[in-house]
NUSENU-538304 format. One record per residue (C-alpha): residue in one letter; x, y, z. Coordinates in Angstrom, 1 decimal, always signed. Layout:
<rs>
R   rest     east    north       up
R      A        X        Y        Z
...
</rs>
This chain:
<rs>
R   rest     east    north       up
R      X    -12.8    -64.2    -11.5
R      X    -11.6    -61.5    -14.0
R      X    -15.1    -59.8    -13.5
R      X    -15.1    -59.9    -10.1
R      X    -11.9    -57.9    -10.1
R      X    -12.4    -55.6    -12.7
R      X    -16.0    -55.0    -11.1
R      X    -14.3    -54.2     -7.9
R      X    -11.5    -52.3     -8.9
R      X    -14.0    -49.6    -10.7
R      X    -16.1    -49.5     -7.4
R      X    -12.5    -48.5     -5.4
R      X    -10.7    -46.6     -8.4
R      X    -14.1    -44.2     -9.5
R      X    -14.2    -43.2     -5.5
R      X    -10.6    -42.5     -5.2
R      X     -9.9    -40.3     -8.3
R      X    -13.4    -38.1     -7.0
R      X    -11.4    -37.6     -3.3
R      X     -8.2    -37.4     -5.1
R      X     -9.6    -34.3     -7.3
R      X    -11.5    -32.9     -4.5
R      X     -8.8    -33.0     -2.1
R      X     -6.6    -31.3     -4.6
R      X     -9.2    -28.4     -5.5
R      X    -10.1    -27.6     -1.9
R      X     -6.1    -27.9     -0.6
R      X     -5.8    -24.9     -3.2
R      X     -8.8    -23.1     -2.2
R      X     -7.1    -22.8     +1.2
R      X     -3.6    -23.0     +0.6
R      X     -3.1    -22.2     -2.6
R      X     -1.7    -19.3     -4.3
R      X     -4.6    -17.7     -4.7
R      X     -6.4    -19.5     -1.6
R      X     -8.0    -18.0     +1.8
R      X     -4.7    -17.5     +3.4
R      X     -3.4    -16.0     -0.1
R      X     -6.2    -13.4     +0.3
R      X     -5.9    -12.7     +4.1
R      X     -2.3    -11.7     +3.4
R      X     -2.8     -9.7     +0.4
R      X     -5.4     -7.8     +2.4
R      X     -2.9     -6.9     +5.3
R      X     -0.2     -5.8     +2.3
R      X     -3.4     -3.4     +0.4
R      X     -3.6     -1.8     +4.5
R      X     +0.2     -1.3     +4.3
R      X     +0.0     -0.3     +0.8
R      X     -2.8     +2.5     +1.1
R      X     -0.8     +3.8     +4.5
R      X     +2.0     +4.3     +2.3
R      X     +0.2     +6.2     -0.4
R      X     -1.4     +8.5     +1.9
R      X     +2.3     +9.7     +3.5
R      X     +3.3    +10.1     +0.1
R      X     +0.0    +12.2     -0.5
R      X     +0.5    +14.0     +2.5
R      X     +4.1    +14.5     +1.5
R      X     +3.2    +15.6     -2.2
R      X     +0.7    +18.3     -0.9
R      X     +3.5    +19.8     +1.5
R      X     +5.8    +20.3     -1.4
R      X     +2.6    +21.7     -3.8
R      X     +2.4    +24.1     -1.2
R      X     +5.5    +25.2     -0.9
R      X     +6.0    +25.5     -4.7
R      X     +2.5    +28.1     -3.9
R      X     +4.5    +29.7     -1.8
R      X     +7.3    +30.4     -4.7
R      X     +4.9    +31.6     -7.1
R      X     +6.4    +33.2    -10.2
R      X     +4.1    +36.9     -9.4
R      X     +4.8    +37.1     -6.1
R      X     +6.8    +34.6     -3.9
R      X     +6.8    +34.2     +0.2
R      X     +9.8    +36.6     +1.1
R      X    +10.4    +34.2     +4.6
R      X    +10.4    +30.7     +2.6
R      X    +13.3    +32.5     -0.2
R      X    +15.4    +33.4     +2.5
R      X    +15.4    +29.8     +4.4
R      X    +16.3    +28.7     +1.3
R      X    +19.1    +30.8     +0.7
R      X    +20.3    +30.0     +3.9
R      X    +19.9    +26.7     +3.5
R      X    +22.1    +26.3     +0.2
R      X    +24.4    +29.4     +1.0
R      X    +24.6    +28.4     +4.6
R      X    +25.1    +32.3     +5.2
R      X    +24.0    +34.2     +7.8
R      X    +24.0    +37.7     +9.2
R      X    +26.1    +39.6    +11.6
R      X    +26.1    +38.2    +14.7
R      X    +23.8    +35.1    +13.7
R      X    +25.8    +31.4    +14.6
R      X    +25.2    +28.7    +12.4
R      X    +25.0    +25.4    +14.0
R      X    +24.9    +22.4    +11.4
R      X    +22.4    +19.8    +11.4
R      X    +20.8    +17.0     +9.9
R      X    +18.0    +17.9     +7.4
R      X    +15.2    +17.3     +8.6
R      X    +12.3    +16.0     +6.2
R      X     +9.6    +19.3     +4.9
R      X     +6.4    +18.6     +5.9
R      X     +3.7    +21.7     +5.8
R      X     +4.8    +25.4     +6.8
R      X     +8.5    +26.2     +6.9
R      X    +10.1    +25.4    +10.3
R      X    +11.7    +27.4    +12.3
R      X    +14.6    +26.9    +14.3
</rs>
């Protein structure tokens, strides 16, 4: 009797521990920290991620070019007097000065 039952429990124990180990590895291959759904949502954060860093680029060039524009030989006469304005808030004879929010530099100087 004590063969019978030690023969039988390898045939059921053998079996499970294979389905409990496979079940485990393929549970974290899809829902696992580094599983299918792991990688489907660090894709969509790299597409939010490289949307960012091209504003920023896009930012970053604006400013390089308006630090071009205030070269130390010969700087843009139209870009030093918005900025004069801008921090002296003064203004000529018969100009009105309404204030506002800043808006954010992006390219060419804007007018008002």
């Amino acid at each position: 009797m004590r063969r019978r039952v030690s023969r039988g429990f390898s045939l059921i124990v053998i079996p499970a521990i294979c389905f409990a180990v496979t079940f485990y590895f393929g549970y974290a291959a899809i829902f696992g920290e580094r599983g299918l759904y792991a990688l489907k949502e660090s894709r969509g954060d790299l597409a939010m991620a490289k949307m960012e860093l091209g504003e920023i680029r896009a930012k970053r060039e604006a400013l390089q070019h308006r630090i071009s524009l205030l070269g130390d030989r010969k700087a843009d006469p139209d870009l030093l007097e918005e900025i004069a304005r801008g921090i002296l808030l003064q203004t000529r004879p018969g100009d009105v000065a309404v204030p506002r929010e800043k808006a954010p530099t992006t390219g060419a100087p804007q007018r008002p």
